[in-house]
C-alpha positions in Angstrom: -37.2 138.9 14.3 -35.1 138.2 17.2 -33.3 134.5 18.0 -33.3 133.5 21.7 -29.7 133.3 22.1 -29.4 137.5 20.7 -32.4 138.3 23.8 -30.4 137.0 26.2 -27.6 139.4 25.2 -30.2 142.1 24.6 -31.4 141.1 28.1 -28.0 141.5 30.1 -26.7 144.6 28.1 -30.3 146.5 28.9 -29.2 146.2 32.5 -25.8 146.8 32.4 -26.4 150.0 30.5 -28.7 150.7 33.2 -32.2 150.0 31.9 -34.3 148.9 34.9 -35.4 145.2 34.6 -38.3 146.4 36.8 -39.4 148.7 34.6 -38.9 146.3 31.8 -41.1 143.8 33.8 -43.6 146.4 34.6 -43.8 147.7 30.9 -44.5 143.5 30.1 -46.9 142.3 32.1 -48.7 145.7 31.6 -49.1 144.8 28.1 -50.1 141.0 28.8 -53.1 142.4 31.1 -54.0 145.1 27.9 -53.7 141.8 25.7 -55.7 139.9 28.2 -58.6 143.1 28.0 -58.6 143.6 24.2 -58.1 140.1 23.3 -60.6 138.0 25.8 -62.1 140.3 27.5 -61.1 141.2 31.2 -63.8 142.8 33.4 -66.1 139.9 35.6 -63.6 137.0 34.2 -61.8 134.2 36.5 -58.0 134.7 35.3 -55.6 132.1 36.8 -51.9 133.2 36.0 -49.0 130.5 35.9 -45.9 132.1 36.9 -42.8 130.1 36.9 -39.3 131.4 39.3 -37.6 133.7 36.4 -38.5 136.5 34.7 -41.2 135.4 32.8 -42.9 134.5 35.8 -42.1 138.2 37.2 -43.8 139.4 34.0 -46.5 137.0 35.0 -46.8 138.5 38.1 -47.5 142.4 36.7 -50.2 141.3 34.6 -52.1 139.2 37.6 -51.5 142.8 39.7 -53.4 145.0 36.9 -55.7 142.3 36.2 -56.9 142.0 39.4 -58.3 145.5 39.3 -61.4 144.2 37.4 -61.2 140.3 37.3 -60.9 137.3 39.6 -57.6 136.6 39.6 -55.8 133.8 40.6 -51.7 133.5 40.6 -50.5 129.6 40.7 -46.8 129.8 41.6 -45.0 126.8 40.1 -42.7 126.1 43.2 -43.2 128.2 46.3 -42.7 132.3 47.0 -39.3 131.7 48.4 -37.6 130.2 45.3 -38.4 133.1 43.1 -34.8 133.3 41.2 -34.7 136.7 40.4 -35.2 139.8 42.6 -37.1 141.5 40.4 -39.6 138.3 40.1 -39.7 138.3 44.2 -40.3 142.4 44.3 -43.6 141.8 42.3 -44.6 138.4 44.0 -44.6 141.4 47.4 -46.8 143.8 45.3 -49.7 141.7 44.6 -52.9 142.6 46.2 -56.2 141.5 45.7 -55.0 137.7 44.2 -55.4 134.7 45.0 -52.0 132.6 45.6 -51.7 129.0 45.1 -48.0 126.9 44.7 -47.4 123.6 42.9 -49.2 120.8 41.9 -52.1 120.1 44.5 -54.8 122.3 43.2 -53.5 123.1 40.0 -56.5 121.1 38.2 -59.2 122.4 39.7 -57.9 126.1 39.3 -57.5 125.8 35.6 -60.8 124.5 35.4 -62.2 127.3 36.9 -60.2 129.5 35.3 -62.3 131.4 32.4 -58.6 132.1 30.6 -55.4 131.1 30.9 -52.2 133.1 31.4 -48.7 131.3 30.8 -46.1 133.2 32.4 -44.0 129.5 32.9 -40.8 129.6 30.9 -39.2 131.9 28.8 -36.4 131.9 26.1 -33.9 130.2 28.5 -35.5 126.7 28.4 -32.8 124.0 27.3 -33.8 120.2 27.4 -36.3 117.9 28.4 -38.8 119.7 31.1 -38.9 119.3 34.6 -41.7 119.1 36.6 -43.8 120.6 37.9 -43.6 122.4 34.6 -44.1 119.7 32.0 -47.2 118.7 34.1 -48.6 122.2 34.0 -48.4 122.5 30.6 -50.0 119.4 30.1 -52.8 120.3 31.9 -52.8 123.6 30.4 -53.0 122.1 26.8 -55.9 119.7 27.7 -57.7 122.1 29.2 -59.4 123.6 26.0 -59.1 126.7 27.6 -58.2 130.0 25.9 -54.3 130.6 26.7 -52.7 134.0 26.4 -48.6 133.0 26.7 -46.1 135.9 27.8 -43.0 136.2 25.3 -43.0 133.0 24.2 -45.2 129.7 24.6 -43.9 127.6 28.1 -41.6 124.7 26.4 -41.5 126.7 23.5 -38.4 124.6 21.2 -38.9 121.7 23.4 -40.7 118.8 22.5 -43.6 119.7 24.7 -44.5 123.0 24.7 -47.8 125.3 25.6 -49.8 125.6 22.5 -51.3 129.6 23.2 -54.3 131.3 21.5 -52.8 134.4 21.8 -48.5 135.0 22.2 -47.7 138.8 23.6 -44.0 138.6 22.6 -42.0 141.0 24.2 -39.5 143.7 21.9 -39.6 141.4 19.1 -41.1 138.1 17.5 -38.9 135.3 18.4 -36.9 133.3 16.0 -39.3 129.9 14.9 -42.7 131.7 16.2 -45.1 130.8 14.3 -49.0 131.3 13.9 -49.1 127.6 14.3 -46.8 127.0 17.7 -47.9 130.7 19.3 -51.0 131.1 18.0 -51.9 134.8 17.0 -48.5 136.7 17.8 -48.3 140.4 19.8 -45.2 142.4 20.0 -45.1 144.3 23.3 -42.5 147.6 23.2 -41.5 146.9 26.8 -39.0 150.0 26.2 -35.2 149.1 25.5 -33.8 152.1 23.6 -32.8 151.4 20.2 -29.0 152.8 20.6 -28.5 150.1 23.7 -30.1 147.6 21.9 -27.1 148.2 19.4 -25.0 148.7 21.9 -22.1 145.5 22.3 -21.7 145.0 26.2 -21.3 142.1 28.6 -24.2 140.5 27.4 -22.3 139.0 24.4 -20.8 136.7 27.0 -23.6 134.6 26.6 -22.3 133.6 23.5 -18.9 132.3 24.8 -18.7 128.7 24.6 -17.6 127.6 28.4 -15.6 124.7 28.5 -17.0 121.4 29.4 -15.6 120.0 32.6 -14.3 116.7 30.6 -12.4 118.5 27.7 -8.6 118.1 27.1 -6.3 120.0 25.8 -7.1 121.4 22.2 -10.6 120.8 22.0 -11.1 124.5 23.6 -9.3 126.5 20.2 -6.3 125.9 18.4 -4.8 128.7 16.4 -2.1 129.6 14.1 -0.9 133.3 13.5 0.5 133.8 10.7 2.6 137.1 11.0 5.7 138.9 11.7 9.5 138.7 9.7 10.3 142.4 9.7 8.4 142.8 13.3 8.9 140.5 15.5 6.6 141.9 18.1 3.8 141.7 16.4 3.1 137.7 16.5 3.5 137.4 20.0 0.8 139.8 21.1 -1.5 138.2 18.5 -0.3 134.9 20.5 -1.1 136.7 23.7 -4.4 137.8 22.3 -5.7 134.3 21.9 -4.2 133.3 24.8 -6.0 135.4 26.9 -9.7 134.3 26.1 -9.1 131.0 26.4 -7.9 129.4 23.1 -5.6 126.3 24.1 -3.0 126.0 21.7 -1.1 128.9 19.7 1.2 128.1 16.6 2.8 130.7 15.2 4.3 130.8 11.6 6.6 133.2 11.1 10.2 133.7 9.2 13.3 132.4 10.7 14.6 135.7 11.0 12.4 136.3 13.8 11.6 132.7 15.1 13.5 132.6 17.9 12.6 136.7 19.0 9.0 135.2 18.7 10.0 132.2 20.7 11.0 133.9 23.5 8.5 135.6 24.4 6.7 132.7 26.1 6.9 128.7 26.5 3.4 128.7 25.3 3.9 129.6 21.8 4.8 126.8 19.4 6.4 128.5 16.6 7.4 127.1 13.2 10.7 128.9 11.4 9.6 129.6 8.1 12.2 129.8 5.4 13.3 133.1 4.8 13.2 136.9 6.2 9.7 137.6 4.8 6.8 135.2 4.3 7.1 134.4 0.8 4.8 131.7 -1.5 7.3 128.9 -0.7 6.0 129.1 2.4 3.0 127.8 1.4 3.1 123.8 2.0 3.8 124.0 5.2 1.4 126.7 6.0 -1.1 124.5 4.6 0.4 121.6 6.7 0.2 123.7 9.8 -3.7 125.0 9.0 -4.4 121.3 9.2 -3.6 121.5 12.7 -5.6 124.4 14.0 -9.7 125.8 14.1 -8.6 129.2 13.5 -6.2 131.5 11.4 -5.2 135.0 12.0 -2.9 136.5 9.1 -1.4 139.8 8.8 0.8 141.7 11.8 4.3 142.3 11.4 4.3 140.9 8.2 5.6 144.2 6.0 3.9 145.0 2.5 6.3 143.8 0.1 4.9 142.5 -2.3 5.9 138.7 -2.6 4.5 138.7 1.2 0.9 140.6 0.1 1.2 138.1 -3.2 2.4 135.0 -0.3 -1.1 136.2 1.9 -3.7 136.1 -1.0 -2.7 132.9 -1.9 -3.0 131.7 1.5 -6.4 133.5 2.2 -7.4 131.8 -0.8 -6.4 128.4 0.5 -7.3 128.1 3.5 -11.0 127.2 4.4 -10.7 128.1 8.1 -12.3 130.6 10.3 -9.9 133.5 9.5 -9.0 136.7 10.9 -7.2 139.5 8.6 -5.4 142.5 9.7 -3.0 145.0 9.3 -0.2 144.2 6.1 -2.9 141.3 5.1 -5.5 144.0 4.5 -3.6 145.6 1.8 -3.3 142.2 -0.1 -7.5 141.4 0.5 -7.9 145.2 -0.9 -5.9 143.8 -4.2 -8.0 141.0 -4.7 -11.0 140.7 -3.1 -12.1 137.6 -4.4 -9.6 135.4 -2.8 -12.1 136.3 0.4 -15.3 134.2 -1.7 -16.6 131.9 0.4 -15.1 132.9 4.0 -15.5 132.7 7.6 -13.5 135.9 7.6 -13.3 139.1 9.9 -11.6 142.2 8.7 -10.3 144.3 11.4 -9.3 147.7 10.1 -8.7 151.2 11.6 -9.6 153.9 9.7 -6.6 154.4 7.1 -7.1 150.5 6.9 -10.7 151.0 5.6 -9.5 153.6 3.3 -7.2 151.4 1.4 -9.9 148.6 1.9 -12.3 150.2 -0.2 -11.3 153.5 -1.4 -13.7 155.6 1.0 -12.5 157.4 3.7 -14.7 158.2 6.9 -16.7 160.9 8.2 -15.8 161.1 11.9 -19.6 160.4 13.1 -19.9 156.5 14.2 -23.5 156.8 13.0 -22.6 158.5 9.5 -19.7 155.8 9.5 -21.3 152.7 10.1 -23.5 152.8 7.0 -20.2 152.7 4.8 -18.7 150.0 6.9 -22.0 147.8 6.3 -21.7 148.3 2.6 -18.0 146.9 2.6 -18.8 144.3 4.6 -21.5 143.0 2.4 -19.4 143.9 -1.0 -16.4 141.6 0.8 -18.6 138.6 2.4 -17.2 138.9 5.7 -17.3 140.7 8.9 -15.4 143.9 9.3 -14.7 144.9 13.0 -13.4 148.7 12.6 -11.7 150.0 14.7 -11.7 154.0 16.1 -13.3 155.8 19.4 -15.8 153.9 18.7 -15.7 150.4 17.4 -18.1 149.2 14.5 -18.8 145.9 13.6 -21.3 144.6 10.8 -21.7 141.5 9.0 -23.2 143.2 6.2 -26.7 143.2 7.8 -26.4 143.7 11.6 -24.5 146.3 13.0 -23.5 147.0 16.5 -21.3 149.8 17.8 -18.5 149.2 21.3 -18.1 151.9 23.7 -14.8 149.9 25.7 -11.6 151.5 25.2 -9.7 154.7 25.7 -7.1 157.1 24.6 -4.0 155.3 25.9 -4.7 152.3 23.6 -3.3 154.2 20.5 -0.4 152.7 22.3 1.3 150.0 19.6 0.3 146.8 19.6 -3.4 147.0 21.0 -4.4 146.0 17.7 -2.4 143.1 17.3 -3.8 141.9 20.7 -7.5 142.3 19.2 -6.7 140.3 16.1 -5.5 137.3 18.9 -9.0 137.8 20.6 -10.8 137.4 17.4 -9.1 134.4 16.3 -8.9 133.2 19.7 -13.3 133.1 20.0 -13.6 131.5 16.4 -11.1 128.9 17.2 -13.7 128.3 19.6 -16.4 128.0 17.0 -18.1 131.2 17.3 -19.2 132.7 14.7 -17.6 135.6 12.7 -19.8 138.0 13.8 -19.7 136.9 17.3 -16.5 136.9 17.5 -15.8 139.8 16.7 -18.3 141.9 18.5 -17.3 140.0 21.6 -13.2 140.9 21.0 -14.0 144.8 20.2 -15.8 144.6 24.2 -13.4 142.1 25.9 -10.4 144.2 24.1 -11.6 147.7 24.9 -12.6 147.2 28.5 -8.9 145.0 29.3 -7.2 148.4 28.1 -9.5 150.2 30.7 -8.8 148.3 33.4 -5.0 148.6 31.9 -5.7 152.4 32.3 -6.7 152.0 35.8 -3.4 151.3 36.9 -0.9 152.6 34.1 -3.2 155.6 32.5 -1.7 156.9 29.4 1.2 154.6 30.0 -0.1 151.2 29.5 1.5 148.8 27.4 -0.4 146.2 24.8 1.6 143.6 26.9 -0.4 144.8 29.7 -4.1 145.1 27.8 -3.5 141.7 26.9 -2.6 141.0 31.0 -5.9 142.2 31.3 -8.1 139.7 29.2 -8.4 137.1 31.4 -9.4 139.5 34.3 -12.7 140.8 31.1 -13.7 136.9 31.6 -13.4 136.1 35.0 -15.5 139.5 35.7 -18.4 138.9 33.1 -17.9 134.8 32.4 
């Protein structure tokens, strides 16, 4: 079972991987006219097709174009030919032959009471709202019709308070989140022929999940985060900073000791840092940290922090403390690895390379992603959270899904890219994505702003200038 919201990334990262949506279309409708056969019957029968302007209505289109080789077919176009809103909708509107076309409202009656079954190629997954006509008519009509109605993908409306209620649903890869016998009638899964490694594949479609700002926020209501890091590395916190920065988040505090407060400072005006009391994070730190969590939607913990051990004894108390989305890396792993439990209950996400892992959970990696990815499931599920590991290949699993990023290159073993990454993460769940999400998103926005880094600076680019980078990943695929 598939939700809406993870076909529309399927959707977009089928074509940008280069899976032709024609030939996606074509593989769909051909199965809606084999449904239409097997199911009603197709040779001598009046068919009337309702195709709405997407892709659905493409999809709508095919079927009408094999049906037609045996039945009376009819297409009724919600609006007219010209406001088709995808090409790939318009290329199959050109290939009809042999049907009948009529647009809009003016006939529809009297051609679905002709019709001898009913196709619903309307509306697809996309549909958010109250309906507009002329679609909420047609699907009233539709409805009182008594007419059998075969819907493609899934029901016209279908979440929405008025929706098509189908005999027959041909849904298309997988069953739809919330389809039920009840709202889609009897339910058909169509292979319309998306490979399985692209439909694990992270790509641009995972944009779709990024929560645009609304036109009327202000500032802080688009993520607020507080990194945690740094003391005997005072790099570290501001690319974490810059990570967050760079996808958006609003507001970065950083929390780091007063030995490298003002290093951190100076990096930019944008950081609002907060001295803590000594050289290393230590347990006293911890009221104020708590203050400061108060503050913020997100936490990431971890770079630049060292591995003594009040520090790693400082970070499991705070992990355990804080009931934020969090984000752990680098001398934070080490401290989760010693306790485990103080991750119970967390919106967390993990992000080790593969030393990282190792001292994680005891388990070092074959080099294989495939071989890999089964062992990074396993600790993902053991820990509760999200692990996004990080290699040639990027991994990331929630315990259940698992999805594998192709972005990146060689000159990011640079130092730094890492800490950047952590910033991304947290910067996304300050903006109330998901764990998961979040992280899948970060491993592609990351690894393609160090390949447009490597564009211009090859194997000399800096994680200054992958993080440079981030806000060109959104304005291309945003």
């Amino acid at each position: 079972m598939i939700s809406p919201a993870e076909m529309r990334v399927l959707d977009r990262n089928a074509q940008y991987f280069g899976v032709s949506i024609l030939e996606l279309m074509e593989n769909a409708g051909k199965a809606v006219a084999d449904a239409a056969r097997s199911e009603f019957g197709g040779a001598g029968k009046n068919v009337l097709v309702l195709c709405g302007t997407g892709n659905n209505g493409g999809d709508g289109l095919v079927a009408a174009r094999h049906l037609a080789k045996e039945a009376r077919v009819t297409a009724l176009l919600a609006r007219s030919p010209d406001q088709f809103a995808t090409p790939e909708a318009a290329t199959n509107f050109e290939r009809l032959r042999d049907v009948q076309i009529l647009a809009g409202l003016d006939k529809s009656e009297e051609a679905i009471a002709a019709a001898d079954l009913l196709i619903d190629a309307l509306l697809g997954i996309g549909v958010d709202g109250p309906l507009r006509e002329p679609y909420a008519a047609l699907i009233r009509q539709m409805n009182a019709s008594g007419k059998p109605i075969l819907s493609v993908d899934v029901p016209s409306g279908f979440g929405t308070d008025l929706a098509v209620r189908p005999t027959v649903t041909v849904t298309l890869h997988d069953v739809k989140e919330g389809m039920t016998a009840e709202n889609s009638g009897r339910i058909r899964v169509a292979d319309i022929g998306i490979p399985a490694k692209i439909a694990a594949m992270i790509g641009p479609g995972e944009f779709t999940l990024y929560p645009v700002p609304k036109a009327t926020s202000h500032k802080g209501q688009n993520g607020r985060v507080l990194v945690i890091a740094g003391g005997p590395y005072t790099g570290a916190p501001a690319l974490v900073g810059y990570g967050a920065l760079g996808v958006g988040a609003d507001l970065i505090h950083v929390a780091t000791p007063a030995s490298a407060a003002s290093v951190v400072a100076s990096y930019s005006p944008m950081f609002i840092v907060h001295p803590l009391v000594g050289h290393r994070l230590l347990r006293e730190d911890m009221r104020q940290i708590v203050d400061l969590a108060s503050r913020v939607d997100a936490v990431a913990i971890g770079p630049g922090l060292g591995d003594a051990q009040g520090t790693l004894d400082a970070v499991k108390e705070i992990v355990r403390s804080v009931s934020l989305p969090l984000v752990v890396d680098a001398d934070a792993i080490r401290a989760v690895a010693a306790d485990p439990k103080c991750l119970a209950g967390k919106r967390a996400v993990i992000t080790p390379h593969s030393r990282e892992f190792q001292t994680l959970t005891g388990k070092a990696l074959p080099d294989v992603p495939e071989e890999r990815a089964e062992f990074v499931r396993e600790a993902a599920k053991a820990f509760g959270a999200t692990i996004l590991l990080k290699g040639h290949v990027d991994i990331v699993t929630d315990g259940v899904r698992v999805k594998f990023n192709y972005t990146g290159n060689p000159g990011m073993t640079v130092g730094g890219t890492g800490d950047v990454l952590c910033g991304v993460v947290a910067g996304f769940m300050s903006k109330g994505m998901s764990a998961f999400d979040a992280a899948r998103l970060a491993a592609f926005t990351n690894g393609y702003a160090g390949d447009l880094a490597f564009k211009v600076k090859s194997y000399g680019l800096t994680s200054v200038e992958v993080a440079d980078n981030l806000g060109r990943v959104l304005s291309e695929f945003l």
